[in-house]
C-alpha positions as CSV (number, residue, x, y, z in Angstrom):
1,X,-43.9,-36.1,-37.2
2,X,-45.3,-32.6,-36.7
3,X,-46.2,-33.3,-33.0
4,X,-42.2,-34.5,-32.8
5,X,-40.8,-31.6,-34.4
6,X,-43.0,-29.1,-31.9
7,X,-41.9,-31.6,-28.6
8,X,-38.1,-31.4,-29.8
9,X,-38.8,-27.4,-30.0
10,X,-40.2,-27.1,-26.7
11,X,-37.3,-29.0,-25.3
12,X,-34.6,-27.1,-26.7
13,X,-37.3,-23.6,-25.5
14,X,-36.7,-24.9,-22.1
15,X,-33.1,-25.3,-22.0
16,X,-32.1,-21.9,-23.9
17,X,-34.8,-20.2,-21.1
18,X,-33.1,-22.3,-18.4
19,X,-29.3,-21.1,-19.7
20,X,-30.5,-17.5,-19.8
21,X,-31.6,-17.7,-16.4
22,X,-28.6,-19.3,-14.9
23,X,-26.2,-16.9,-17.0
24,X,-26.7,-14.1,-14.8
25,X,-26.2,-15.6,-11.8
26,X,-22.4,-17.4,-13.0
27,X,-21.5,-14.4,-13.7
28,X,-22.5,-12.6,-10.3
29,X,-20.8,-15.4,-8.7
30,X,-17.6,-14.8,-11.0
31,X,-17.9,-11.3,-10.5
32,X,-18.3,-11.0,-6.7
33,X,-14.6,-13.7,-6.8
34,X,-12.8,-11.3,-9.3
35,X,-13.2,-8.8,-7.2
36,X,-12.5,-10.4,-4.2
37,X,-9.6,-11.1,-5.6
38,X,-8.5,-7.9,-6.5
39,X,-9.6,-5.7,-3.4
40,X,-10.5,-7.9,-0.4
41,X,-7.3,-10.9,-0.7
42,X,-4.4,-8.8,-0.2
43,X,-5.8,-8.0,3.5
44,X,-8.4,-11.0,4.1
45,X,-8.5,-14.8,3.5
46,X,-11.5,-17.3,3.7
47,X,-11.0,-19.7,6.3
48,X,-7.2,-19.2,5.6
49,X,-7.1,-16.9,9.3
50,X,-6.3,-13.8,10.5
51,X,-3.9,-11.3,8.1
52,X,-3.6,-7.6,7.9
53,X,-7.5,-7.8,8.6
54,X,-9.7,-10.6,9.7
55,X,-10.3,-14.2,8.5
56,X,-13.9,-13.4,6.6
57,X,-15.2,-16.9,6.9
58,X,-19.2,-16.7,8.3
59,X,-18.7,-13.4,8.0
60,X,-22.3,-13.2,6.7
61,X,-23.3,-14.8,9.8
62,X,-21.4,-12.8,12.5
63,X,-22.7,-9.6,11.0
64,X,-26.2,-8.7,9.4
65,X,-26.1,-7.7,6.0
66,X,-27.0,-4.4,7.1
67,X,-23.9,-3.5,8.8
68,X,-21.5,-5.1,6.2
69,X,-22.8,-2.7,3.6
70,X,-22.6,0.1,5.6
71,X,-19.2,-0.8,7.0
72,X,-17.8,-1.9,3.2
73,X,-19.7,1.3,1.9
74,X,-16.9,3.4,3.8
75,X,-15.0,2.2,7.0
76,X,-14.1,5.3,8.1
77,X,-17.4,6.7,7.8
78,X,-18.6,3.8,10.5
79,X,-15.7,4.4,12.7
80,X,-16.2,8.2,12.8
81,X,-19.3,7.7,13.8
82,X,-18.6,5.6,17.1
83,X,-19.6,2.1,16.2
84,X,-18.7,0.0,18.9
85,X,-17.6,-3.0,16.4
86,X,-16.2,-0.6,13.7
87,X,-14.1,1.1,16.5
88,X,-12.9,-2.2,18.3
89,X,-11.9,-3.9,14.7
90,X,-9.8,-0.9,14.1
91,X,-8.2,-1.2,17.7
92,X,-7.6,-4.6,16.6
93,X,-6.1,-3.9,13.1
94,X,-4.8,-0.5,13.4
95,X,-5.1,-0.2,9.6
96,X,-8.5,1.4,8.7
97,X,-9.7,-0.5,5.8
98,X,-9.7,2.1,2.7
99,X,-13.2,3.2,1.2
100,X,-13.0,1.6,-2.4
101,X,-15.8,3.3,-3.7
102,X,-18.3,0.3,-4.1
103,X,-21.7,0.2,-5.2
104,X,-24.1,-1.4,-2.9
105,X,-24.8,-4.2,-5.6
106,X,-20.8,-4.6,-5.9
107,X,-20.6,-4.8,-2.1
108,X,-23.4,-7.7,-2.7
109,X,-21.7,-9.4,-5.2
110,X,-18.6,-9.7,-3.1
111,X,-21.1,-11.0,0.3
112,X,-22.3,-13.5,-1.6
113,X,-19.1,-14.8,-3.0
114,X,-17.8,-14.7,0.7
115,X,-21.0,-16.9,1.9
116,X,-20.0,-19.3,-1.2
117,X,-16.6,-19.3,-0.4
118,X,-17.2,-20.2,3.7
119,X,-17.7,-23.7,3.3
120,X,-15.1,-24.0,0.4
121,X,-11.3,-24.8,1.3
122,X,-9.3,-21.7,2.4
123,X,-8.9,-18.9,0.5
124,X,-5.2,-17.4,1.1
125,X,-2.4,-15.8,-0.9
126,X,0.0,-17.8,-1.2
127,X,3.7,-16.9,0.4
128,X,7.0,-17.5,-1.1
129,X,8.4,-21.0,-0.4
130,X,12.0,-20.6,-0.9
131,X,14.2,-19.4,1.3
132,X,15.5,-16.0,1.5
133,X,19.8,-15.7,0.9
134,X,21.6,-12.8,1.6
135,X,21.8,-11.6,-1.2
136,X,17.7,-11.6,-1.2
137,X,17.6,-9.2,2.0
138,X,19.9,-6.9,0.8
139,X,18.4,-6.6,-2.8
140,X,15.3,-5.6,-0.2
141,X,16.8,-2.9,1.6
142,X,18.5,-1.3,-1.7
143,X,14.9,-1.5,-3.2
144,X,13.2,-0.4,0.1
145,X,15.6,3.2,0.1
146,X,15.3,3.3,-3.9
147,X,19.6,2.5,-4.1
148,X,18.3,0.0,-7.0
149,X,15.2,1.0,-8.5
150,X,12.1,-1.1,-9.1
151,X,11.9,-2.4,-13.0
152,X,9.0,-0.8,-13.7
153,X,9.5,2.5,-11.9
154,X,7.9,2.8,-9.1
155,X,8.3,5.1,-6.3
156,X,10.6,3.3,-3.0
157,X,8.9,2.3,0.1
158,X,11.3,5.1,2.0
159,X,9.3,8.0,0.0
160,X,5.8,6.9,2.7
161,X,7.2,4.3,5.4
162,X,10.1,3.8,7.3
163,X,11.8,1.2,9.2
164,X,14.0,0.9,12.1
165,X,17.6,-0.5,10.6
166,X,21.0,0.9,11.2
167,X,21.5,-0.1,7.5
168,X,18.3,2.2,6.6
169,X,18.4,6.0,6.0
170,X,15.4,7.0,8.0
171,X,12.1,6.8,5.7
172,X,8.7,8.9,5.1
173,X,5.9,9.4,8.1
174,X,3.5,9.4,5.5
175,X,2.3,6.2,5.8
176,X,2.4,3.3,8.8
177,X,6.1,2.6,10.0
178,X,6.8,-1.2,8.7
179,X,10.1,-2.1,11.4
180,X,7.3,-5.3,12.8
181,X,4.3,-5.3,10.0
182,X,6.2,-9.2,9.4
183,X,5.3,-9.9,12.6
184,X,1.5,-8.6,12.7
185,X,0.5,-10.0,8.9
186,X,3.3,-12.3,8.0
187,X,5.0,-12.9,4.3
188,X,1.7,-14.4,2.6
189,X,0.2,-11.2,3.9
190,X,2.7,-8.4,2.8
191,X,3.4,-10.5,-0.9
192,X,0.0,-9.9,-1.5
193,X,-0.4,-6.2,-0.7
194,X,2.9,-5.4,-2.6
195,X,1.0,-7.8,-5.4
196,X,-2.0,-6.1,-5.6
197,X,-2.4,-2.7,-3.0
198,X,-5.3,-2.5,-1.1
199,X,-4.8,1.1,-0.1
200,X,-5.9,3.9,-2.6
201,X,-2.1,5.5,-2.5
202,X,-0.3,2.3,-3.4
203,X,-3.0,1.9,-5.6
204,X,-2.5,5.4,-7.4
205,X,1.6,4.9,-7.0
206,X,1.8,1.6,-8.4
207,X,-0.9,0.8,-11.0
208,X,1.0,1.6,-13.9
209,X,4.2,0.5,-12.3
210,X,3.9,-2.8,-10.6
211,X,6.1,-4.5,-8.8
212,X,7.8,-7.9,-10.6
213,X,7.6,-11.0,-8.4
214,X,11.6,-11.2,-8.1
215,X,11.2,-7.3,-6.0
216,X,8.0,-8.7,-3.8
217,X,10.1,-11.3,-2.2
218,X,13.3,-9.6,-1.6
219,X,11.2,-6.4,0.1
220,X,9.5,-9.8,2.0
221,X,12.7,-10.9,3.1
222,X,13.6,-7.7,4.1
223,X,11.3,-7.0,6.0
224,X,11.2,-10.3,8.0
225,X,14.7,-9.8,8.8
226,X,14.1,-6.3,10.0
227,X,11.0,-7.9,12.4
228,X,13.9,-10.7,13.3
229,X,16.6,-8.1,13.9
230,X,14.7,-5.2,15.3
231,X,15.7,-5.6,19.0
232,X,19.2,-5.0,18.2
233,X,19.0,-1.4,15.6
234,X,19.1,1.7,17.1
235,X,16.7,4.4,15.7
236,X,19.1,7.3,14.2
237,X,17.9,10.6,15.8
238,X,19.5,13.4,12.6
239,X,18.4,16.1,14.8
240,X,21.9,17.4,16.7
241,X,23.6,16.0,13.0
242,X,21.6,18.4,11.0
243,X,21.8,21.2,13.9
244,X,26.1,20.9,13.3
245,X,26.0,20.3,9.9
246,X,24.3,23.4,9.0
247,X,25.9,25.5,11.5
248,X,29.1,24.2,9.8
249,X,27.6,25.3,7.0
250,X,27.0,28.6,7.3
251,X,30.4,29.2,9.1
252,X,32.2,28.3,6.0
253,X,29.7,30.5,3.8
254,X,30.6,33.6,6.1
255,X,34.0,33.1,5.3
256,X,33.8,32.5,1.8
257,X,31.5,36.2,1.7
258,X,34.2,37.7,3.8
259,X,37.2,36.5,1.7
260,X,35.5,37.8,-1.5
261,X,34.1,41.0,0.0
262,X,37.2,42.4,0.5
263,X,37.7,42.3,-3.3
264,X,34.5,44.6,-3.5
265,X,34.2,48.0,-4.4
266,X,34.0,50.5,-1.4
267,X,33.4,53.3,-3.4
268,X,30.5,54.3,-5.8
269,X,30.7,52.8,-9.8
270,X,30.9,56.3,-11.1
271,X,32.2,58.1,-7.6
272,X,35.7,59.2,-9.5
273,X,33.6,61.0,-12.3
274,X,31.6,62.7,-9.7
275,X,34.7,64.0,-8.0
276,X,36.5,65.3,-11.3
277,X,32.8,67.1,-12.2
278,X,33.3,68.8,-8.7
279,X,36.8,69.8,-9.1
280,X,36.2,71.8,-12.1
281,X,33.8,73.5,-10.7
């Protein structure tokens, strides 16, 4: 009985040392997808191809771990410094991928999620199926200048980017100018950085102030029909406006000086108390 007891303890030893040793690794393999999910999908898909950046499927094969750390370490850093595949990926891309401030075991994590994840089915955001009305595009464009503002109060596209539309005062420079980005990374691509930014100013500017699914897809749909319609807009030039308006401007403040002037006085405050001290004299 005793011998049973001790065999039914060593069994139930084994299993607890065997769950202990596999909890760590479920969750580095559910924390290298989370954050996937949260920092690498909005720009990248697994076998899902090419979107703002590229498809990272074999990604661990192509490169050699070395590199991937040092290029997912800081981007920039790597393209400063000249190399060759850093430099022609951002000729390719034109958007420099941001530093996010990983830790080389984060950066881990994430590579070996990606190396799981390469001979799973695709990984992709999914775009919006229905079809955009009217009504959609034009809901986009009033949220793109900030006519309508965004339910939870975040700043409008116009404050960084701009787009070429006659229907569209002329935006920010502070960011990359958006008249084709439908074109270059397509809906599934834009719904998912508006859904969760990938850069760390969109990041900052909407954390606390998402946007609701309802806004993503209209700005989508704007923004495809600004791709669609672009060959036909003409970029407004404000320059000669501005030049005309304000020499307007300050014709109509010269006369408005000169009709109140004359109502001035032209002689000192206390000039007539002067004159009677000098006449007494």
């Amino acid at each position: 009985m005793t011998s049973g007891v001790l065999a039914v303890g060593r069994v139930l030893a084994t299993i607890a040392v065997v769950l202990l040793a596999w909890a760590p690794i479920k969750a580095h393999a559910q924390t290298g997808a989370e954050r996937f999910a949260a920092v690498c999908i909005p720009c990248h898909t697994i076998g899902g191809g090419r979107g703002v950046g590229p498809d990272l499927k074999g990604v661990n094969e192509r490169r050699s771990a070395e590199w991937l750390l040092a290029y997912m370490t800081s981007p920039q850093k790597m393209i400063s410094s000249g190399d060759p595949v850093a430099v022609q990926l951002h000729k390719e891309y034109t958007i420099v991928m941001p530093d996010f401030g990983l830790s080389p075991t984060e950066i881990r994590e994430v590579l070996a999620y990606i190396a799981s994840a390469s001979g799973a089915p695709p990984t992709a955001p999914a775009a919006p199926q229905r079809a955009a009305t009217p009504e959609d595009i034009h809901l986009g464009q009033d949220l793109f200048q900030g006519h309508v503002r965004l339910s939870n109060g975040g700043p409008a596209c116009n404050s960084c980017h701009d787009v070429r539309n006659d229907a569209v005062i002329g935006g920010g420079i502070l960011a990359v100018e958006l008249t084709a980005v439908f074109g270059r990374v397509g809906a599934s691509g834009i719904h998912a950085i508006l859904g969760s930014p990938p850069f760390p100013v969109m990041q900052a500017a909407y954390r606390l102030h998402p946007l609701i699914d309802d806004e993503i897809f209209a700005l989508v749909s704007f923004l495809k029909d600004a791709d669609q319609h672009q060959a036909f807009q003409h970029p407004r030039d404000y320059g000669l406006r501005l030049f005309y308006t304000g020499l307007i401007g300050f014709a109509v403040l010269m006369a408005l000086f000169a009709l109140f002037g004359r109502r001035r006085r032209k002689h000192p405050v206390f000039g007539d108390v002067f004159e009677r001290q000098i006449r007494t004299r």
